[in-house]
Backbone as CSV, one residue per row, in Angstrom:
resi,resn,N_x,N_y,N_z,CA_x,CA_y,CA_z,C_x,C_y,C_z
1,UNK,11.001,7.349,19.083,10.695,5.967,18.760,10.678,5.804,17.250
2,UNK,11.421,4.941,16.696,11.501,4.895,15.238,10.044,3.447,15.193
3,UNK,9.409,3.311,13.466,8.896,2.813,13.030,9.545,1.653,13.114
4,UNK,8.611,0.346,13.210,8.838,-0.820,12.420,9.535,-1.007,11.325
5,UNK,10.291,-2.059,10.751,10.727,-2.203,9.283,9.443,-2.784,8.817
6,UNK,9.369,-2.016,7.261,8.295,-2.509,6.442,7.924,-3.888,6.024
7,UNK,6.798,-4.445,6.667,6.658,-5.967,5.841,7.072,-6.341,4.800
8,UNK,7.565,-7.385,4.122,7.705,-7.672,2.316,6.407,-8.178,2.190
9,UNK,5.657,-7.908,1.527,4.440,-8.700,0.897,4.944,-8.882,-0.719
10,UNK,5.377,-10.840,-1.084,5.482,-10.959,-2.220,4.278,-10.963,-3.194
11,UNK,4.633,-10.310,-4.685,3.749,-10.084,-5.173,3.430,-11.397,-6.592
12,UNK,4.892,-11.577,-6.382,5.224,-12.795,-8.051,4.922,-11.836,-9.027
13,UNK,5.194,-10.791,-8.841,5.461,-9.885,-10.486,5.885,-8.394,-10.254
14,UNK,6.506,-8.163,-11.682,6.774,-6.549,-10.941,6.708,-5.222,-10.783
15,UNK,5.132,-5.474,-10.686,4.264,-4.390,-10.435,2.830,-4.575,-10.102
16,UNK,1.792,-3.895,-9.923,0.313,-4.244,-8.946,0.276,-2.552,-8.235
17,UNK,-1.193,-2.433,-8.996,-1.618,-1.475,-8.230,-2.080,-1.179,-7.139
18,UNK,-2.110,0.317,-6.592,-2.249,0.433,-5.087,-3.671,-0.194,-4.634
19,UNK,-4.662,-0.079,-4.536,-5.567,-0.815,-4.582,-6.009,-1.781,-4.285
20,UNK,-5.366,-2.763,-5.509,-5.372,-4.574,-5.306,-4.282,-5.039,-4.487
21,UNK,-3.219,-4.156,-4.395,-2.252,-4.541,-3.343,-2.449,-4.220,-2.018
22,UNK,-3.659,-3.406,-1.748,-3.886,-3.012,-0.246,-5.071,-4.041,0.131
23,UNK,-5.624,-4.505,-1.172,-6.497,-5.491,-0.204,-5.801,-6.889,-0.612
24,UNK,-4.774,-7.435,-1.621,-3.660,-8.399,-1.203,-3.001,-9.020,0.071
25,UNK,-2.566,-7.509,0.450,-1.475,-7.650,1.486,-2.570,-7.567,2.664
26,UNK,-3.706,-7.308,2.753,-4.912,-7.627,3.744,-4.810,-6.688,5.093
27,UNK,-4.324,-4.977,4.325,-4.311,-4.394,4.875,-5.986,-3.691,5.174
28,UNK,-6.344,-4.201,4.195,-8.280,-3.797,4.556,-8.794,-5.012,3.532
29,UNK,-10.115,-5.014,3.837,-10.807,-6.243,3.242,-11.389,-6.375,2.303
30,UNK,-12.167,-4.865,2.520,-13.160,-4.562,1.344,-12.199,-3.209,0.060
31,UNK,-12.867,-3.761,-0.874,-12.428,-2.370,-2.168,-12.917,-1.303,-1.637
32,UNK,-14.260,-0.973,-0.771,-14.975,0.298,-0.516,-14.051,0.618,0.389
33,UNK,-13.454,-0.248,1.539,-12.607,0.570,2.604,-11.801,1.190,1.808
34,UNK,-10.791,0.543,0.619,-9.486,0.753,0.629,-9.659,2.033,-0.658
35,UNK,-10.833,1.867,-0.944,-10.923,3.539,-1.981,-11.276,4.207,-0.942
36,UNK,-12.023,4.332,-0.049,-12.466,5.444,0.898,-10.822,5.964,1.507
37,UNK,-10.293,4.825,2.075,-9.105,5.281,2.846,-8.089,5.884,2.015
38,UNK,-7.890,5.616,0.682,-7.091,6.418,-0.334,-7.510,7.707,-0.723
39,UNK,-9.021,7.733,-1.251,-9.576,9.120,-1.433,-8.985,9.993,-0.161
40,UNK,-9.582,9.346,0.725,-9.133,10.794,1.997,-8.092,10.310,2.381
41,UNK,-6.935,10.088,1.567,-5.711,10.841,2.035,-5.084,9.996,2.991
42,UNK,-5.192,8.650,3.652,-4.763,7.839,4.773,-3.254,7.291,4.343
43,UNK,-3.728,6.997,3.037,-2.592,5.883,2.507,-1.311,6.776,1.484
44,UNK,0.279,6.407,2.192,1.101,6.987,1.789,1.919,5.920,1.087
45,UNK,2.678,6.471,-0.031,3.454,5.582,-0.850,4.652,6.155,-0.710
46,UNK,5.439,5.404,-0.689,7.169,6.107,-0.198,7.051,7.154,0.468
47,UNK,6.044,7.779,1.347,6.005,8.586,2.369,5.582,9.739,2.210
48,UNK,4.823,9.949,0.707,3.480,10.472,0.553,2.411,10.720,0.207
49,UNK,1.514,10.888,0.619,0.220,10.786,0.297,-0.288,10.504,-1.035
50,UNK,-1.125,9.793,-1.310,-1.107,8.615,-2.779,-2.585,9.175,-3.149
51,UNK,-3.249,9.851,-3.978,-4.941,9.229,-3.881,-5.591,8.547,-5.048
52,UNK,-4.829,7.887,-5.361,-5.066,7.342,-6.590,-4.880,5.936,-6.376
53,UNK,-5.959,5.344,-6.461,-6.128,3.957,-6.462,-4.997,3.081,-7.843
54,UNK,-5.270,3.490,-8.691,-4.646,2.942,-10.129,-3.227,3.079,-9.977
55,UNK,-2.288,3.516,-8.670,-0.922,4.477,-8.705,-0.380,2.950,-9.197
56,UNK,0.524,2.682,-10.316,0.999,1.908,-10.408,2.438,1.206,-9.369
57,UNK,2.045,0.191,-8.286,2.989,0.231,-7.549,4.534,-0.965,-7.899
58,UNK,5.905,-0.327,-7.785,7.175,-1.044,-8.319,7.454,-1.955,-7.170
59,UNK,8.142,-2.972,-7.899,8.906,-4.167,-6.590,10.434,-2.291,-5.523
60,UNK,9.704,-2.731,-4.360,10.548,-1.536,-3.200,9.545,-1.062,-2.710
61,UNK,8.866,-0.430,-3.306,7.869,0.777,-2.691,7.298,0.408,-1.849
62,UNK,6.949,1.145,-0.792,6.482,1.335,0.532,4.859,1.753,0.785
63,UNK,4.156,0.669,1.455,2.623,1.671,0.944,2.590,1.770,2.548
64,UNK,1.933,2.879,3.627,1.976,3.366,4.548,0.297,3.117,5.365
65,UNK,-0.244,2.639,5.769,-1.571,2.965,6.067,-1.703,2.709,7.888
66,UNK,-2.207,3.787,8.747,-2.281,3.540,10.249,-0.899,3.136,10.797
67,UNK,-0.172,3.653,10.206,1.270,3.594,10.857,1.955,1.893,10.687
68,UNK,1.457,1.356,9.874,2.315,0.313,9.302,2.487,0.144,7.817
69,UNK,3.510,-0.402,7.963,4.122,-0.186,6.378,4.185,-1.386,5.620
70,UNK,4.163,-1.736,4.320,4.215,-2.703,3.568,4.988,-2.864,2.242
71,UNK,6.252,-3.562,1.854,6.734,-2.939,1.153,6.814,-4.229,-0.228
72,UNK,6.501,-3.680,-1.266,5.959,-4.449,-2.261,7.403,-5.192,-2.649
73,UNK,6.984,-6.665,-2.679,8.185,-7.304,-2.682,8.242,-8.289,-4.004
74,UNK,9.105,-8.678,-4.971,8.744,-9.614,-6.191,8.714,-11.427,-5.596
């Protein structure tokens, strides 16, 4: 079974860190989820493992979390 194609979540610029773009794109709600879920390792960027909140993310890139994907769009 292949994956979904990755959402575009537009950003209107071209770049946004992992972080503010995971609670943007309203893949979690709170900042505490979305550092907890990065610290340990949940959240993948182009398909791997990211733990750095600050990762500066480019218009393409792919952020990965619970098996759906989101792909940062301008």
């Amino acid at each position: 079974m292949t994956s979904p194609a990755p959402q575009d979540v537009p950003i209107g610029s071209e770049g946004i860190r992992l972080g503010p773009f995971m609670k943007f794109a309203g893949i979690l709600d709170s900042g505490g989820d979305v550092k907890e879920a990065i610290i340990d390792g949940y959240v993948e960027v182009n398909g791997e493992v990211d733990r750095r909140r600050g990762r500066q993310l480019q218009v393409g890139d792919v952020v990965t979390f619970e098996g759906r994907s989101f792909r940062v769009h301008a």
